[in-house]
C-alpha positions as CSV (number, residue, x, y, z in Angstrom):
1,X,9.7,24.3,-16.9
2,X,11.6,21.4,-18.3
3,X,13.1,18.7,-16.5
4,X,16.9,17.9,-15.9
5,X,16.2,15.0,-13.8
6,X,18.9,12.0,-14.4
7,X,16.8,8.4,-15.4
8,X,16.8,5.9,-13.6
9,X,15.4,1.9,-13.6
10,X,18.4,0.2,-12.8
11,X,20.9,1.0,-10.5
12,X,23.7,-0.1,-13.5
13,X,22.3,2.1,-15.7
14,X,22.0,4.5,-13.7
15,X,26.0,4.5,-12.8
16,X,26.2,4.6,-16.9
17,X,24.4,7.6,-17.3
18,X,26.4,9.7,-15.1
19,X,29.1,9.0,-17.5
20,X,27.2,10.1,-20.8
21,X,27.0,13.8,-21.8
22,X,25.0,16.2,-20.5
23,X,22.5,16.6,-23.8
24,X,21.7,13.2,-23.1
25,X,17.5,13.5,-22.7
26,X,16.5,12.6,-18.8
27,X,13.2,10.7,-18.4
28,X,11.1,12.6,-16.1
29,X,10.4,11.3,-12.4
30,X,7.6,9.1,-11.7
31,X,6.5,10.5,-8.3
32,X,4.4,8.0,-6.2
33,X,2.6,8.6,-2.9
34,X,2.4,5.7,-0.7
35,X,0.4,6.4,2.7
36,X,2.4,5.3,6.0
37,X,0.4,6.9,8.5
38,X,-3.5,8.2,9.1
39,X,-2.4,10.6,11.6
40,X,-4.3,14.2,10.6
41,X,-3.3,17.7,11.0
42,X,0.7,17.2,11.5
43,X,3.0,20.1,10.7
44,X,6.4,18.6,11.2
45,X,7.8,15.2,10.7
46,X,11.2,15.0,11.9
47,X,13.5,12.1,13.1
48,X,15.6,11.8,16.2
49,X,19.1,11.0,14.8
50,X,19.6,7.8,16.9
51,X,19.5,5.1,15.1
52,X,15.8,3.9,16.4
53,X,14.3,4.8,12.5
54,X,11.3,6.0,14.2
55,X,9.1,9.2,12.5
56,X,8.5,12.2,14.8
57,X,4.2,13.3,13.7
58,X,3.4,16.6,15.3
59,X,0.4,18.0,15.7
60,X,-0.8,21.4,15.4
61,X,-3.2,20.2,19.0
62,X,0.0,20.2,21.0
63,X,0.5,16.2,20.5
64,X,3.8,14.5,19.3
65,X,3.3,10.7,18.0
66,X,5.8,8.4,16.8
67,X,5.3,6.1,13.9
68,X,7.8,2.9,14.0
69,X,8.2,0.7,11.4
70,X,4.8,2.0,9.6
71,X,2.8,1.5,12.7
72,X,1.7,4.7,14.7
73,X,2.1,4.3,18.8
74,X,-1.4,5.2,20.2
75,X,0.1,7.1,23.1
76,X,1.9,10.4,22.2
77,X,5.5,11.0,22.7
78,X,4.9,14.6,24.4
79,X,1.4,15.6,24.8
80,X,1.5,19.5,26.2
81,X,-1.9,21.0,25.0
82,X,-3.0,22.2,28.4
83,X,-0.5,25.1,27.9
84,X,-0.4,25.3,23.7
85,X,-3.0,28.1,22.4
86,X,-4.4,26.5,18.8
87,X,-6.7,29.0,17.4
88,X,-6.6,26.5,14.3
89,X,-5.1,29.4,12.0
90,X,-1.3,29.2,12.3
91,X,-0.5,28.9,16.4
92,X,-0.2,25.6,17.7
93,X,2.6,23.4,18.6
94,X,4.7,24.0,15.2
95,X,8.0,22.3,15.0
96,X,10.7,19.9,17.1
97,X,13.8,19.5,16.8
98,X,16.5,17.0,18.2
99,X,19.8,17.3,19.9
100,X,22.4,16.3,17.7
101,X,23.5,14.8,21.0
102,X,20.3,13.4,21.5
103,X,20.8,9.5,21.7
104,X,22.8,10.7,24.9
105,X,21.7,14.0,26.0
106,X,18.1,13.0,25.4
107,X,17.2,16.7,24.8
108,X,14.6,17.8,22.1
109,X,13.4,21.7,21.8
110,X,9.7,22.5,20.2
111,X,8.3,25.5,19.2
112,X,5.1,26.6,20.0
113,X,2.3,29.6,20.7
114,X,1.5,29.4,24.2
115,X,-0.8,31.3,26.7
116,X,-1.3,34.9,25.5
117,X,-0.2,34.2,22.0
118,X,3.6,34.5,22.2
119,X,5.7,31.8,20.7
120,X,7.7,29.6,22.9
121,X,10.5,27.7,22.4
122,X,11.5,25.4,25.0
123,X,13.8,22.1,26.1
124,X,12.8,18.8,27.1
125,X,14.0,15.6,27.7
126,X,12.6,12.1,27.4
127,X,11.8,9.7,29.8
128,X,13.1,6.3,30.9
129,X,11.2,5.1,28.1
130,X,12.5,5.8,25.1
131,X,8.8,6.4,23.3
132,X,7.7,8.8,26.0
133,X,8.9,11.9,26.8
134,X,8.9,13.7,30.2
135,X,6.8,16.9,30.1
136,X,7.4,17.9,33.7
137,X,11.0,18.8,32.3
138,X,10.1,21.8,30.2
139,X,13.0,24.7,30.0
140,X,11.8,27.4,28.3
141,X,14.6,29.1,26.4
142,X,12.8,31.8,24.0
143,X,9.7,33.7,24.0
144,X,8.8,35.8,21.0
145,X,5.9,38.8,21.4
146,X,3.6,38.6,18.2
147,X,0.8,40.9,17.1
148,X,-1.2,38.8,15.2
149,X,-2.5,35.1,15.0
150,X,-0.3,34.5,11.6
151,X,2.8,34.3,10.6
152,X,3.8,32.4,14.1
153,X,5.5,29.9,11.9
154,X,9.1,29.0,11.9
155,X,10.6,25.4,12.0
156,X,13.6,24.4,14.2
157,X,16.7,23.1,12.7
158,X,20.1,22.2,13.5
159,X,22.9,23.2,11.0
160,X,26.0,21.1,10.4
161,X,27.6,23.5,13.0
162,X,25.7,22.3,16.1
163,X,23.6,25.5,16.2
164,X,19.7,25.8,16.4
165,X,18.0,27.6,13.8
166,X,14.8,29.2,13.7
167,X,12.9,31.6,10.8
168,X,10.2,33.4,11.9
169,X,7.3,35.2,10.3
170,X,7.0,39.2,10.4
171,X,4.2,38.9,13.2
172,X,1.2,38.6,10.7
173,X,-1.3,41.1,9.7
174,X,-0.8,41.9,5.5
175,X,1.6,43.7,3.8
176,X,4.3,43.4,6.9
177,X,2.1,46.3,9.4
178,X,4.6,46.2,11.7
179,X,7.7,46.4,9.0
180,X,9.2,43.5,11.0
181,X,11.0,42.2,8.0
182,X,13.4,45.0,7.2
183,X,13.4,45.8,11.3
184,X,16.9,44.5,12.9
185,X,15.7,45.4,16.0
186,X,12.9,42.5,16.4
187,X,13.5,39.0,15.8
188,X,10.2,38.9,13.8
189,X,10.9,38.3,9.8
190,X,14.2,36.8,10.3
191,X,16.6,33.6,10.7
192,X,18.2,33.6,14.1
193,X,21.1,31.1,14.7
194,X,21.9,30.4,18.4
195,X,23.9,28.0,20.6
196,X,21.4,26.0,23.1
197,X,24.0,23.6,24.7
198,X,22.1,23.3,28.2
199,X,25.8,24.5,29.7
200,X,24.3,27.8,28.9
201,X,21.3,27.6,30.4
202,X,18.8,29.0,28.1
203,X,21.1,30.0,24.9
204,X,24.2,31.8,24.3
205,X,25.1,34.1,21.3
206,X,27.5,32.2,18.5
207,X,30.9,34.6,18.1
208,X,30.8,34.3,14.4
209,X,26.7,35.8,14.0
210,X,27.0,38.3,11.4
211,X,25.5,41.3,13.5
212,X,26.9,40.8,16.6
213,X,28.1,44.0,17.3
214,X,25.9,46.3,15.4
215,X,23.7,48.2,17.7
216,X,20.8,48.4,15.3
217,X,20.6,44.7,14.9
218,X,19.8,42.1,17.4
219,X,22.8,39.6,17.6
220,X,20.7,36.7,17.4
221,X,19.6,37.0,13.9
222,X,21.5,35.5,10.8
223,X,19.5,36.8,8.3
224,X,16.9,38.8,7.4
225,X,14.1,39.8,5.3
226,X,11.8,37.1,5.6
227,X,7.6,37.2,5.8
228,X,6.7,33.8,6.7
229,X,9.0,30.9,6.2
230,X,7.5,27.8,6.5
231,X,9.8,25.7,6.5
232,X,13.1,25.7,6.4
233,X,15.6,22.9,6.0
234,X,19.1,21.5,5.6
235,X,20.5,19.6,2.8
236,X,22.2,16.8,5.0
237,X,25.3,16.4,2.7
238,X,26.0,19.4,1.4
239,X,24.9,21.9,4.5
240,X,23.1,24.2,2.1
241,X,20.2,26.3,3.5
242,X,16.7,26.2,1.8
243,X,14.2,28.7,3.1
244,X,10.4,28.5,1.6
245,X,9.0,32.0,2.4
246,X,5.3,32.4,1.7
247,X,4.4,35.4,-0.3
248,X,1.2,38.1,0.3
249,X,-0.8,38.0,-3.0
250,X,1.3,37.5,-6.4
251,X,5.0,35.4,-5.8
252,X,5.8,31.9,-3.6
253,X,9.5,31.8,-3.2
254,X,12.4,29.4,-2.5
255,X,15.6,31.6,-1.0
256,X,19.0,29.2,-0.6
257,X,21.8,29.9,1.4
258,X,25.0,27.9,0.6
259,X,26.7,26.0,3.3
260,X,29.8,28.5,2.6
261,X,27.5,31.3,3.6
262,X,28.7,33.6,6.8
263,X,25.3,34.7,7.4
264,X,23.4,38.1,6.8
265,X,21.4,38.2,3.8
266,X,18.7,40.0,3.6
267,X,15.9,38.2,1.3
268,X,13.9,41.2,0.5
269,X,10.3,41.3,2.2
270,X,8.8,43.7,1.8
271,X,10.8,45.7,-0.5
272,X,10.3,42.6,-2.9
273,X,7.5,39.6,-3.3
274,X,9.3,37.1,-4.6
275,X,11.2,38.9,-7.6
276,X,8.9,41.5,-7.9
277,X,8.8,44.8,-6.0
278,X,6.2,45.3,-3.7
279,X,5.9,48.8,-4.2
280,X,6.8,49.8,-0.9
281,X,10.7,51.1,0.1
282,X,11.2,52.3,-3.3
283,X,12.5,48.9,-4.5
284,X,16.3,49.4,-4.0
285,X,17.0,45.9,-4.3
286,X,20.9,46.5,-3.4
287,X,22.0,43.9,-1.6
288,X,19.1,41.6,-1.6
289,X,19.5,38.3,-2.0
290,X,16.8,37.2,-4.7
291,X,15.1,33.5,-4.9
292,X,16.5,30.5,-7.0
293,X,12.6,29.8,-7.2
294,X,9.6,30.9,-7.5
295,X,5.5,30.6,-8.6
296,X,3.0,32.6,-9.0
297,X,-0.6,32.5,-7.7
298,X,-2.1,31.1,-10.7
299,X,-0.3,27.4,-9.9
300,X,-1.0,27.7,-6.1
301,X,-1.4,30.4,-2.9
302,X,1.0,29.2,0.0
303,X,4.4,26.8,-0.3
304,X,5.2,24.4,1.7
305,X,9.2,24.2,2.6
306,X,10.3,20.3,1.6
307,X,13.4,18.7,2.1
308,X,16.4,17.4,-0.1
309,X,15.9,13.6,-0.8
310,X,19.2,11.9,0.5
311,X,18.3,8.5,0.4
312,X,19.8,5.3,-2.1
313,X,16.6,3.9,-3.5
314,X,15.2,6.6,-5.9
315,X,18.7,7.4,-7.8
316,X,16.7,10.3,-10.2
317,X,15.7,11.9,-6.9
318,X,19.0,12.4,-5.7
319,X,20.1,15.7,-4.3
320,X,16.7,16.9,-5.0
321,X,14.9,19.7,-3.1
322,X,11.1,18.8,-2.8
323,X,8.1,21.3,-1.8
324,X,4.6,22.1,-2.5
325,X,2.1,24.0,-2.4
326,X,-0.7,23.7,0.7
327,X,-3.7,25.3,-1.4
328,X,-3.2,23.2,-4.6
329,X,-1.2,19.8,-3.7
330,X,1.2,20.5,-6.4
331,X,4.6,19.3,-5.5
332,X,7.4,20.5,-7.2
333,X,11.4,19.3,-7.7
334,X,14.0,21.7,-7.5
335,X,17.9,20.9,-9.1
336,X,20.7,22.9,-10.0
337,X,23.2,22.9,-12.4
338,X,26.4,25.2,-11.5
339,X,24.2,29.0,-11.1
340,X,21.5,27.3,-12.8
341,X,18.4,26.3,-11.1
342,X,15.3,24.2,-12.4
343,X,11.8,23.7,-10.7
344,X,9.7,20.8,-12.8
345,X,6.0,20.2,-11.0
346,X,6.0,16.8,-10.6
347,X,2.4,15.7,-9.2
348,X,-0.7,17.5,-8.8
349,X,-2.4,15.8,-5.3
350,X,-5.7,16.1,-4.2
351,X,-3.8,17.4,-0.7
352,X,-3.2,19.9,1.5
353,X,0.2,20.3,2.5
354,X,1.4,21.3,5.7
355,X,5.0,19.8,5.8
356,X,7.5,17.5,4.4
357,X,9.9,15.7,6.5
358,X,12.8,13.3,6.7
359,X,13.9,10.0,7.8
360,X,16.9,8.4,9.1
361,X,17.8,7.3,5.7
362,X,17.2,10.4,3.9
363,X,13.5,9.9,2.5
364,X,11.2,12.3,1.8
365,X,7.6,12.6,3.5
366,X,5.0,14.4,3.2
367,X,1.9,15.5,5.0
368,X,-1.3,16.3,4.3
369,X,-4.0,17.8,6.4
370,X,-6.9,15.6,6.1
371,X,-6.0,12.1,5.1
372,X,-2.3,11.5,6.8
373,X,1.6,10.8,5.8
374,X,3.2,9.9,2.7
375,X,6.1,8.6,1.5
376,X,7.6,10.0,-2.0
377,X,9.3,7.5,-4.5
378,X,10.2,7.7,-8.1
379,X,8.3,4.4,-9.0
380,X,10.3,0.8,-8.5
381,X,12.8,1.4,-6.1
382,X,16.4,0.5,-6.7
383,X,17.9,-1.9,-4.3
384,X,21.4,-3.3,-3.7
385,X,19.3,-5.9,-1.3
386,X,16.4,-6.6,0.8
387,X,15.2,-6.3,3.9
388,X,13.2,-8.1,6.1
389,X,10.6,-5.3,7.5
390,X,6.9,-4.9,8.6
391,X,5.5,-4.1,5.3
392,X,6.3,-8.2,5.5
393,X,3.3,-8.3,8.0
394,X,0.3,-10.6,6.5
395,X,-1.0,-13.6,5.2
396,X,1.5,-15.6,2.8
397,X,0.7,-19.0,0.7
398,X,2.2,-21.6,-1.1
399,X,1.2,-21.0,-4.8
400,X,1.5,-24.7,-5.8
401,X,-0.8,-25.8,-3.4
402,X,-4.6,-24.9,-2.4
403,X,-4.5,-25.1,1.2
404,X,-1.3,-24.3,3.0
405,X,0.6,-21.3,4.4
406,X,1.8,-19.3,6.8
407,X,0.8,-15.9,8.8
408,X,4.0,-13.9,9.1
409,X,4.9,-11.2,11.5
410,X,7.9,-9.1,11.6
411,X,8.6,-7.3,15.1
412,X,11.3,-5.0,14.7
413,X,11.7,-3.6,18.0
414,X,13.4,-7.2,18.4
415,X,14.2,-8.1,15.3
416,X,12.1,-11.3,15.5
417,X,10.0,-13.0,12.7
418,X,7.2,-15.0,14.5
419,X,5.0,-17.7,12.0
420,X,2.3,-19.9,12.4
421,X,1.9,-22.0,9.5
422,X,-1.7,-23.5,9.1
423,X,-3.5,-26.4,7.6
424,X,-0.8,-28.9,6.9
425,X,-1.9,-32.1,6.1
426,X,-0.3,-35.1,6.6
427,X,-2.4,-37.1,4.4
428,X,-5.2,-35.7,2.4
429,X,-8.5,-36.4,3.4
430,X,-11.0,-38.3,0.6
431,X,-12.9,-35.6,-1.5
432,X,-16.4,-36.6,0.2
433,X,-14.7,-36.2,3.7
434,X,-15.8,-32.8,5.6
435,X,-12.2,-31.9,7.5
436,X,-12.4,-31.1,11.4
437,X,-10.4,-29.2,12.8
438,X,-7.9,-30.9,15.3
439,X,-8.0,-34.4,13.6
440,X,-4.9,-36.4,13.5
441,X,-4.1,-35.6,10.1
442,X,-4.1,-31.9,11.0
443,X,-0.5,-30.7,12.2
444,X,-0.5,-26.9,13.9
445,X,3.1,-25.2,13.5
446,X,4.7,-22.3,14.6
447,X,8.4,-20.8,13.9
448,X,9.8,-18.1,16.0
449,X,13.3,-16.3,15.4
450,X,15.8,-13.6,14.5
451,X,16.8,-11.8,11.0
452,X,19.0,-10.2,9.3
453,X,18.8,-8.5,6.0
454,X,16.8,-10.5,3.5
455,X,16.8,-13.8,6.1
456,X,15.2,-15.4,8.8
457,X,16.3,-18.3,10.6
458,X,13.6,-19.7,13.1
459,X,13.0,-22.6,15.2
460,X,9.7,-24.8,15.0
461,X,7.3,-25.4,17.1
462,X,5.0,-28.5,16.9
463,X,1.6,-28.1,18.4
464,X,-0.7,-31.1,20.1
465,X,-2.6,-32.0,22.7
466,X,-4.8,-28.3,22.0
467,X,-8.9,-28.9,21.9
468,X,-11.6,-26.3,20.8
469,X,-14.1,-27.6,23.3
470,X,-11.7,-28.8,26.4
471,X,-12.2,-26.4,29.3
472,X,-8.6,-27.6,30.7
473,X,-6.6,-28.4,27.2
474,X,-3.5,-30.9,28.3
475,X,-0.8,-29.1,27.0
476,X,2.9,-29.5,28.1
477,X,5.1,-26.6,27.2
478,X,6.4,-26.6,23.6
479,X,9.7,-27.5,23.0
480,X,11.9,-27.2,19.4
481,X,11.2,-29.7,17.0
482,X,13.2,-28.4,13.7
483,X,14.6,-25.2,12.0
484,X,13.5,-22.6,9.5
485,X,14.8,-20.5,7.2
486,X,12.5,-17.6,5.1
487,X,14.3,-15.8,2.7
488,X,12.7,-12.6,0.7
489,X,13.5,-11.8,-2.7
490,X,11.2,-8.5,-3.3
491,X,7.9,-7.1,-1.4
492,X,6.0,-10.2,-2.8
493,X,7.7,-13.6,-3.2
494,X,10.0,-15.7,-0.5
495,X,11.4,-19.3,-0.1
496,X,10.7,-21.1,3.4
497,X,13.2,-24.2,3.4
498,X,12.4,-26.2,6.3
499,X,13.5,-29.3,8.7
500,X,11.2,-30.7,11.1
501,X,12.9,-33.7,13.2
502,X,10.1,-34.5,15.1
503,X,8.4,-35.6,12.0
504,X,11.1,-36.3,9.9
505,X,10.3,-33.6,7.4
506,X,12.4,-31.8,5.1
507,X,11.7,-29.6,2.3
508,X,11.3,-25.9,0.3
509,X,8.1,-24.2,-0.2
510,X,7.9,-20.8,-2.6
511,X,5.4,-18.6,-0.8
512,X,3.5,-15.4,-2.6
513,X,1.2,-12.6,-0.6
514,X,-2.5,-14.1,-0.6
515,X,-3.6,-10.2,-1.1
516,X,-0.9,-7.1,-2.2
517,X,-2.7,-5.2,0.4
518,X,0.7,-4.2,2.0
519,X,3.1,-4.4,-0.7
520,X,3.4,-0.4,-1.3
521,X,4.2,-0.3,2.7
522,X,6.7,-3.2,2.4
523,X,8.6,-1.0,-0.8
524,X,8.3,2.1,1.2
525,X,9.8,0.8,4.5
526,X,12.7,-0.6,2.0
């Protein structure tokens, strides 16, 4: 497969290239994986829409955690495994989705196998606090009969249109036993589009589904033809449909529905595999809609559904759909030219991939099973500017001295930057002097204060009175005694410019990392 992939390195150049022709030789992407999260065994990572930036982690247990800022919240959003059956196959809690409504309504719907081994899905709200939900106020809106322990999958979406959609596997088994996939009269092997507006209590029908009316086909299903999609997802700008179905033995395929689309196409299982006839049903392929994509078994055994990468930081990435493969780790990027559609394998990981998954800002994650969440980039990212956020979190110093600087901590629930700053020495002491700590020439400081984009502006506190050994230190409460400015350039260099009246002080310090440990996370948060 070749690339067509547009090159990137500077956002100028980039704007160049999309004025140069079209023969014009792309560079391909340089896909990175920068961990965000140790949380294990998720299978949908999903964002709420309201501005917070938080991740949505859940877990195949029944658990839903939120990671904020790069840091995971120990106490789960929704924790409902007492009434989720996880035979560790493919039940389990499986997807969420929010309200589009949802920084108001405060309704979120989740999909899961419950008691007996039906899926579920229900409606529930969150709490008073916005990182816990309630789960006392379950609605259940769906329940789905299914034969077999796989093919339970589906993920929840909502379209541009307000409506909640859901693909579903054919019920399990091999080779479709119960022909659910060609059946209109089960929801199993199908996408099904419905209206879950709580004003209709558990859902109502949309007027425009393609089959409402047809006796032979339920209404709720918009298309058709599916084994097992896992997962499906919307491009955010465009409204196009993508659909990863996983295949029985030979072909793992990509189906896309264009946002234009009216609904009821029928994607072939199990007339076809992929683009290859199954054998079964003759193979009249009239009216099937084939895949724009497709593998076969010798680069992997079970896609993963991605998403399209919508962000501003990865320019070459752009518009581009991204899945994998769970058995291999190969990750793949999918583009299209007018009818034309190319797939270029960009990694080969050492994961298992369960899911990809979105951000506020359009970036890509991705899951895997046994070592947590990462975030895809294409190298260096591009930025018009920086900002301040926790990947800012460590230990900085001043790289023209030996013993000075500062412990920095960004809080963004706040948006506060707290600092101490740490041996400052008025004079320095002789060469054959030990230092003690708390001796007059010693001065403790700390800086507390908002931020905004790249800047910090913080007022200083001056320490005194404080002793290691005192059982009852003698300390009055600490009081303003100058101002602070930090200002970052990149992930690993800033400028503190200072004033401190009390000590009639003045000056500018550079300050680098003293280890890179969290540079990647500082880049990814960017």
């Amino acid at each position: 497969m070749t690339a067509c992939i547009a090159l990137k390195w500077r956002a100028r150049l980039a704007c160049l290239l999309l004025l140069l022709p079209a023969a014009v030789a792309a560079q391909p992407i340089d896909l990175q994986l920068t961990l965000v999260s140790n949380l294990r065994s998720v299978v949908d990572i999903t964002n709420a829409g309201d501005g917070s930036g938080r991740l949505f982690l859940v877990r195949q247990n029944g658990t839903i955690y939120i990671n904020d800022g790069g840091e995971d919240i120990l106490t789960p959003f929704l924790d409902i495994r007492n009434q989720v059956e996880d035979s560790g196959n493919e039940q389990g809690l499986l997807s969420l989705a929010f309200a589009p409504d949802y920084a108001e309504s405060g309704y979120f719907y989740v999909w899961y196998t419950g008691g007996g081994g039906g899926t579920v899905l229900s409606r529930f709200r969150v709490s008073d606090e916005p990182n816990l939900a309630d789960p006392a106020s379950e609605e259940i809106i769906l329940i789905v009969t299914q034969p077999f322990e796989n093919h339970n999958g589906g993920r929840l979406q909502f379209g541009p249109d307000g409506m909640l959609y859901l693909g579903l596997g054919d019920g399990g088994g091999s080779f479709d036993p119960e022909d659910a996939g060609q059946d209109g009269s089960t929801l199993l092997g199908k996408l099904i589009r419905i209206d879950v507006d709580p004003v209709h209590g558990t859902y109502a029908i949309p007027a425009d589904n393609p089959f409402v009316g047809d006796g032979s086909v339920r209404d709720e299903i918009w298309a058709l033809g599916l084994r097992n999609p896992w997962r499906i997802a919307f491009d955010r700008q465009t409204g196009d449909l993508f659909i990863a179905d996983v295949g029985q033995n030979q072909r793992e395929e990509v189906d896309f529905q264009p946002s234009t689309s009216t609904g009821g196409e029928n994607y072939g299982w199990d007339v076809m595999e992929g683009s290859q006839c199954t054998g079964g049903g003759g193979c009249d392929q009239a009216g099937l809609t084939l895949p724009v994509a497709e593998y076969g078994h010798d680069l992997g055994c079970s896609i993963t559904g991605g998403e399209v990468y919508r962000g501003s930081a990865y320019p070459a990435m752009q518009g581009m759909y991204l899945y994998g493969d769970y058995c291999t780790g190969r990750v793949w990027g999918l583009t299209r030219d007018g009818d034309s559609w190319t797939s270029t394998e960009l990694a080969d990981t050492p994961h298992n991939i369960p899911t990809f998954g979105l951000d506020e800002d359009g970036n890509v994650y991705l899951a895997s099973q046994a070592s947590g969440i990462y975030l895809l980039s294409d190298g260096d990212p591009v930025q018009e500017g920086f900002t301040i956020n926790p990947g800012l979190n460590d230990a900085w110093y001043n790289p023209l001295t030996a013993g000075q600087g500062f412990f920095i901590i960004v809080l963004p629930e706040t948006e506060i930057v707290f600092l101490a700053w740490f041996t400052y020495d008025v004079e320095r002491p002789p060469e054959d002097v030990t230092a003690i700590l708390g001796e007059p020439g010693h001065r403790w400081l700390t800086a507390q204060g908002p931020y905004s984009g790249d800047t910090a502006t913080l007022d200083i506190y001056v320490t005194s009175g404080g002793v290691f050994d005192s059982p009852v230190p003698a300390v009055d409460p600490p009081v303003p005694g100058g101002t602070m400015t930090i200002s970052w350039s990149d992930c690993e260099e800033g400028l503190v410019s200072y004033e401190i009246t009390s000590l009639s002080l003045a000056g500018e310090i550079p300050i680098e990392r003293i280890v890179p440990d969290n540079v990647a996370l500082c880049e990814a948060l960017q």
